[in-house]
N, C-alpha and C positions, 0 to 999 in steps of 0.2 A: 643458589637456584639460577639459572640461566634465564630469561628472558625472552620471551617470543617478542611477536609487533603485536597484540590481541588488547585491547582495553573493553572489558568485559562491565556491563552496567548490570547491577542486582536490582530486579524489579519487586519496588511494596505497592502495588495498586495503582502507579500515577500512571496520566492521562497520556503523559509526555516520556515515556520511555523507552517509544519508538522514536521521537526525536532526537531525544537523546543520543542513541544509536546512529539515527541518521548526522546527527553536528558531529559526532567522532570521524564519521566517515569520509565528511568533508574536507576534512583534516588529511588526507589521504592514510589517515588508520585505522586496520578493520575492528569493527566492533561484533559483541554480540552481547542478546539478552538473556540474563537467567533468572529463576524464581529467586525469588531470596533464602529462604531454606538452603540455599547448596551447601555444602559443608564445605567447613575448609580445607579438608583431604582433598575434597574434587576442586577447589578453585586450583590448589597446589600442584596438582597435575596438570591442570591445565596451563601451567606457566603464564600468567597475564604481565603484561608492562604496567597493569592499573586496572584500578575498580571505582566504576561509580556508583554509591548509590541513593538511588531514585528519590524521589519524593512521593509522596502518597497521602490519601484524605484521612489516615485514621493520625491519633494522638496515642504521646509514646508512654503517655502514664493510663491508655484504657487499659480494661482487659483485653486478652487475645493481642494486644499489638502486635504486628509482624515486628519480627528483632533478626536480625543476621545473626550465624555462629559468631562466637566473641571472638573465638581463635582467627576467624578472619585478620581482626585489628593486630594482629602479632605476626604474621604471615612477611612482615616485612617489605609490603607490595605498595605501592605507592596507592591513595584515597583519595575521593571525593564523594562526601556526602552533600547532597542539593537538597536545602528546604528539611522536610521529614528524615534526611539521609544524615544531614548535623544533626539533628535533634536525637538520633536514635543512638548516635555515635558518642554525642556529647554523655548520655544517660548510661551509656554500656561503661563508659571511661571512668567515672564518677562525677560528672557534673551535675546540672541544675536543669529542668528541665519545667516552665511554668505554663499558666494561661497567660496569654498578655495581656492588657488593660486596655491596649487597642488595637486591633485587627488591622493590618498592612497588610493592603490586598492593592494592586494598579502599579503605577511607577512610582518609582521612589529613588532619591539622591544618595547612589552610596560616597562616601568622601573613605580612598585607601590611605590609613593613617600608618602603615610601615610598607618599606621594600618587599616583593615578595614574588616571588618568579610565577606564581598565577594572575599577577596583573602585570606584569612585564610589557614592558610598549603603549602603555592604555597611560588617559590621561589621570588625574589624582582624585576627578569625581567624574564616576560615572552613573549613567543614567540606566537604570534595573527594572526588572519585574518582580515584585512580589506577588505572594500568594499564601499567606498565613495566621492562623490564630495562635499559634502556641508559640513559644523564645524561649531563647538557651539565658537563662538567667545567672549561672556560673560555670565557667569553663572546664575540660579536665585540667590538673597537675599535667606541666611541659606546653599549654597551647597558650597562643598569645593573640592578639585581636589584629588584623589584617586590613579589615573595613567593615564603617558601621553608618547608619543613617538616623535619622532624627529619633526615630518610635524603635531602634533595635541597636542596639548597643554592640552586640555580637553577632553581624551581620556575615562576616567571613572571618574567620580564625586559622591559626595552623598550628600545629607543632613539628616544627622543622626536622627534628631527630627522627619521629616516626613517620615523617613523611606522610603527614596525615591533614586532611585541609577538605572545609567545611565551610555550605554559604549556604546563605537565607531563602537568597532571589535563587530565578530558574533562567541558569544563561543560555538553553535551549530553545526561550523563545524570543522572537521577531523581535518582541517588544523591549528586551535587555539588546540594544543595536551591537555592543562589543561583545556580546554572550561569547560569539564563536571562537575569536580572539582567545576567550577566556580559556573555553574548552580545548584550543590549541596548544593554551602555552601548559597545560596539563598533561596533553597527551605527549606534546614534543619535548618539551623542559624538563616537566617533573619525572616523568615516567621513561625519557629515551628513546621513545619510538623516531624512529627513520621518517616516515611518514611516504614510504614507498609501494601502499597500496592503491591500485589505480585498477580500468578496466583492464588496461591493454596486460598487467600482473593477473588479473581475475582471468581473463581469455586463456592464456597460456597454463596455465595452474589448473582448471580445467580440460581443456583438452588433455592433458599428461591422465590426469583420473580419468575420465570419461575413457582412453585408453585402454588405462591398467583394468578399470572394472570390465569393463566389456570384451578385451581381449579378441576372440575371433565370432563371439557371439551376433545376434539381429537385434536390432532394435526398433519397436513399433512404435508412433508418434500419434497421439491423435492432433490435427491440427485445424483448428478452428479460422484462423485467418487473424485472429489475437495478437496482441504483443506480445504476449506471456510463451504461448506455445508458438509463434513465427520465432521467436528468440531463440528459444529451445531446441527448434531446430534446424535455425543455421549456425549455431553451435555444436550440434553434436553432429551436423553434418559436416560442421570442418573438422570433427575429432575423426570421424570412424567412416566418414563418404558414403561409400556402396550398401554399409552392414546397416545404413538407417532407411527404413520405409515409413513413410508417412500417410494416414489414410485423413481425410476430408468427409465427413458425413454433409451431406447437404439433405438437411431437414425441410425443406421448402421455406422455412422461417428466414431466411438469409436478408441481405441488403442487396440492390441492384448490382446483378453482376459481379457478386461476391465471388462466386466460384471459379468466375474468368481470370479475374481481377487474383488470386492465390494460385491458380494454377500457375498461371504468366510469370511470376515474378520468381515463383520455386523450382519449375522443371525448366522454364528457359534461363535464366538469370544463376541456378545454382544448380542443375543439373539433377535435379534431386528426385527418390523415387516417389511420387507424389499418386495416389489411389484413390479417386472421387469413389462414393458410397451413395449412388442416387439413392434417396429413400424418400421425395417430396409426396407422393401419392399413397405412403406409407401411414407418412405424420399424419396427414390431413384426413383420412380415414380414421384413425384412432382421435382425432381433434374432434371429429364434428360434431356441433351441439354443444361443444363441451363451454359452459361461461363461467366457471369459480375459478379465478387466476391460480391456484394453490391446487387444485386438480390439472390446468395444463401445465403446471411446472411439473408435477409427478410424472404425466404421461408422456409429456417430452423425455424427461432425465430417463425413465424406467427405456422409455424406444434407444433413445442416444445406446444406451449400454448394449444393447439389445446389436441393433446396427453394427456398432464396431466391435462388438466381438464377433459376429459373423464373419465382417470382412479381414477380422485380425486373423480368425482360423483359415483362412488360406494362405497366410503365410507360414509356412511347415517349422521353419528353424528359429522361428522368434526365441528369443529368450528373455529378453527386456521390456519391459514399459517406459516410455518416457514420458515425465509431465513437465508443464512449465507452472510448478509449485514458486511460489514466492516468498521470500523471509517471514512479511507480515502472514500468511494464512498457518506460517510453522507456526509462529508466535502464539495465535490467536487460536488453535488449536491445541496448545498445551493448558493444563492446569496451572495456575502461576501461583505454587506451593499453600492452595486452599485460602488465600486472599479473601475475603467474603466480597470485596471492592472488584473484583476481575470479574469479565463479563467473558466468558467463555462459551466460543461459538465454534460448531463445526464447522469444515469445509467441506467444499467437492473435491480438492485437491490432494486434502489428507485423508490418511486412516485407512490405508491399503488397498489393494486390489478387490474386484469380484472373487470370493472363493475359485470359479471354476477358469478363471485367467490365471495359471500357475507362472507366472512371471515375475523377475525382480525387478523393483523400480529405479528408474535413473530419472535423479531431479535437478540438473545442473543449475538450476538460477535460484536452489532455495535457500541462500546466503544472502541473494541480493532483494535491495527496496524494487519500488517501480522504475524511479527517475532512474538507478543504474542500467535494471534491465533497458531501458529506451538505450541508455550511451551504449552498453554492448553491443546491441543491436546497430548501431548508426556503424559501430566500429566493423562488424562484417559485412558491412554492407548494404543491409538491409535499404530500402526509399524512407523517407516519411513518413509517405501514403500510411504504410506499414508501424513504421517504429511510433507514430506520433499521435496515431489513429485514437480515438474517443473509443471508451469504455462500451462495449455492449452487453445485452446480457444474455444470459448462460439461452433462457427459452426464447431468445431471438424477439422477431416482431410480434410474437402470439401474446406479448403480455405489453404492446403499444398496439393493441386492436381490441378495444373495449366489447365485449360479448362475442362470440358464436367467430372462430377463422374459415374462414372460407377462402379459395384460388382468388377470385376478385377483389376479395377484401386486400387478401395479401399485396396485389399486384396495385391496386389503387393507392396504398401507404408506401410502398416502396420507391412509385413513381413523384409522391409529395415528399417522402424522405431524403431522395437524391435532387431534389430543389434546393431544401434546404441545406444538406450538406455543400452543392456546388454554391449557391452564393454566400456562406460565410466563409468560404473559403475564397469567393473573391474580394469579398472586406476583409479580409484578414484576420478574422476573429476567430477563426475554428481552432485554431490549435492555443488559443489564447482562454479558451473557456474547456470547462469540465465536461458538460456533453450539449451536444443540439440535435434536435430530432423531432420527428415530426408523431402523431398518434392520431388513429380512427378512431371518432365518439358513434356509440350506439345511436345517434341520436340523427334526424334529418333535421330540415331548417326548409322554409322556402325564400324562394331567390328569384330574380329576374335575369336572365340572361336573353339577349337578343330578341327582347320585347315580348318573349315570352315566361307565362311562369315554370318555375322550376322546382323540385323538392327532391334535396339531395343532400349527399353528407357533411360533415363537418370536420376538418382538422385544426387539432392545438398542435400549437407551437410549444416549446419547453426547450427552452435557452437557460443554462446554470453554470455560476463559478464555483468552484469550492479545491480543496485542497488532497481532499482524503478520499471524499463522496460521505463520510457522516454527517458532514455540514454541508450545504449549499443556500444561495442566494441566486436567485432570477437576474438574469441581466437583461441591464436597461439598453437594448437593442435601438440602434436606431432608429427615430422612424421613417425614416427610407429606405432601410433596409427593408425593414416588416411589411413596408408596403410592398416594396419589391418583389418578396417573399410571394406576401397570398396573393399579386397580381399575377404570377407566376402560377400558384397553383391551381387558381381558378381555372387559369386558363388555359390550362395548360395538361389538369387530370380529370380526366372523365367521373365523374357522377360526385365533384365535390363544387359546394357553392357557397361556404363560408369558409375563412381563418380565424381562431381564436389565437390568444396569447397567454400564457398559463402564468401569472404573477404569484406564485404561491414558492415559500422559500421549504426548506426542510431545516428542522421540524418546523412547522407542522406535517406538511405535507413530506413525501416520498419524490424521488427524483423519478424513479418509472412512475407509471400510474397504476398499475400493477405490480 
């Protein structure tokens, strides 16, 4: 069987098997995630240099456990089972498979008591993360113990012949500091990959498809001003140039001078055919009155579609869509082979076309995480401004303007939102946090301003780090910044006369407030 560069990870439920994915790829080799169910017919076509698999919260002696086909272990293909991925390997082989007496869950001291090209380079204890209730209490026939720590005996094992190798800990996360190491000397050592997958191999690899699909066809782009869909297409703008048009809806929801600010960079900067869709007196008509956040996200997304299929039907020769779909929204929109543990969410991204847009899709970044898409992006060119830019969301400011949007309302947040953006951007924090943003409260307040009284509105502040956006934590913002801030927006936006500061992390709270 010949061998590609692909190290393919089998996902049973765990938390971390989009990291997983991502530490291969650090490696400079490409990975991907599949259900666990594949069959070994289909991993064997797919030619893999290796397979990992995952870890997960169920136990390999419940019923229903997820199990991989056994014929996988025979496939000849080089392994690693993490955590639930030994355990389920150990059991499949003929091992021992128990409850343990004590639960290793934090760090813990692995000490490697043989030679073994998965710790190669690494000192002889290193410092791991566990996360487990259940131990392999007897190993299969051929495997032999590798590294073990106080409470687990059979922490990493191998059997050299079948090139088969299993650990306890999760070298995927932060907290195992040599994880990556680990997961290198795997992909590189065990398995032969080159380790020749980088952006500048994704860009070109790319363009060549992007090419062949498209042929002499048009391609339409919705582009939002995103990383996702910017990336997308100054990508398939350097594939296909002329045959790609891009349209821009401007919803009136936008951030200051959004629309300047995307025009500027794509029609002067890349030459690109670039289509504004004014539709602000559109949205705002179907908005008005409207206050259950979950009714304007309908009537936004239901207009969005609405808008740019209009202005797509004037391009006569279209034959294409393009999205800037990304790895994780593929991921998260499949089934992951009925896991009862997966949490399976649609996207906006996935799950085809409108019925009456008879077009095929081109998805050029839906292989790649976020952090890549940004390096692509830096790599054609793209600014910062662009590649680096905070997460917004899909219904814009209608869902940072607590009750009823109105022209004022809009233009009053917009004006305290780009305070906020331009001074954390001169502390240097903006690109160093997850989002900062400013939000209209329903609510007035009275205030003194120049010896007179006043009653007027209210902005929070919502400063967050997080990694994913499932997690976040408030950050502790200077306080000279925040003064800075709401001296700033006092003073500076009409009919606001307080700043709040929004101390609440997720969970409990939501990073919108909407």
């Amino acid at each position: 069987m010949s061998v590609n560069q692909t190290v393919i990870v089998l996902d049973f439920g765990s938390q971390y098997s989009q990291l997983i994915a991502r530490r291969i790829r650090e490696c400079s080799v490409f990975s991907k995630i599949v259900p666990f169910k594949i069959s070994a017919a289909e991993i064997k076509k797919e030619k893999p240099a290796g397979i990992i698999f995952s870890g997960g919260p169920a136990s390999v002696y419940q019923d229903n456990a997820p199990k991989c086909d056994p014929e996988i272990l025979n496939l000849g293909i080089p392994i690693l089972g993490i955590c639930y991925g030994l355990q389920m390997t150990a059991q499949l082989l003929g091992g021992k498979v128990v409850k343990g007496t004590a639960r290793e869950f934090g760090r813990a001291e692995l000490e490697v008591v043989n030679d073994s090209e998965l710790f190669a380079g690494l000192d002889s204890k290193l410092t791991v993360w566990m996360s487990h209730g259940d131990k392999v209490l007897a190993v299969p026939e051929g495997f032999s113990i590798i590294g073990k720590t106080i409470n687990t005996e059979f922490a990493a094992v191998s059997d050299i012949k079948r090139k088969i190798f299993g650990i306890q800990f999760h070298p995927e996360v932060v907290h195992t500091p040599k994880g990556k190491k680990i997961i290198e000397n795997f992909c590189r050592r065990i398995c032969g990959c080159k380790g020749d997958w980088t952006m500048e191999s994704f860009i070109d690899q790319s363009v060549c498809e992007i090419r062949n699909k498209v042929g002499s066809g048009h391609v339409i782009l919705g582009l939002s001003g995103g990383v996702d869909s910017a990336v997308a297409a100054a990508l398939i703008h350097k594939a296909i140039g002329k045959q790609l048009t891009c349209i821009f809806v401007n919803n009136g929801l936008l951030r200051k001078d959004e629309v300047e600010k995307v025009a500027s960079v794509f029609r002067k900067n890349f030459k690109l055919d670039l289509r504004v869709a004014d539709a602000e007196e559109r949205f705002l008509a179907k908005l008005a009155d409207v206050v259950d956040p979950e009714r304007k996200r309908k009537i936004i997304g239901k207009e969005f579609v609405e808008v740019f299929q209009e202005a797509a039907s004037e391009i006569k020769d279209a034959d294409f869509l393009a999205q800037g779909t990304l790895y994780p929204d593929v991921i998260e929109s499949v089934p992951i082979g009925g896991n009862p543990s997966s949490m399976i969410k649609s996207h906006h991204n996935v799950g085809g076309l409108p019925e009456t847009m008879k077009m095929k899709l081109v998805e050029p970044l839906c292989k790649l995480f976020k952090d890549e898409v940004r390096e692509v992006g830096r790599k054609l060119g793209l600014p910062d401004e662009i590649v680096m830019r905070q997460p917004f969301p899909g219904p814009g400011l209608a869902v940072r303007i607590l009750g009823p949007i109105t022209k004022s309302g809009l233009d009053t947040l917009r004006e305290a939102d780009a305070i906020v953006v331009e001074e954390m951007k001169k502390a240097g924090l903006y690109y160093k946090t997850w989002q900062s943003f400013a939000v209209l409260l329903p609510v007035k307040t009275v205030g003194v301003m120049g010896d007179e009284r006043t009653y007027e509105n209210v902005i929070a502040l919502r400063v967050v780090e997080s990694q994913d956006g499932m997690t976040a934590d408030w950050v502790k913002l200077p306080y000279e910044l925040m003064g800075l801030i709401s001296n700033r927006i006092i003073n500076e936006v009409r009919g606001v006369n307080r700043v709040v500061y929004d101390l609440t992390s997720k969970p409990p709270g939501t990073i919108e407030w909407e």
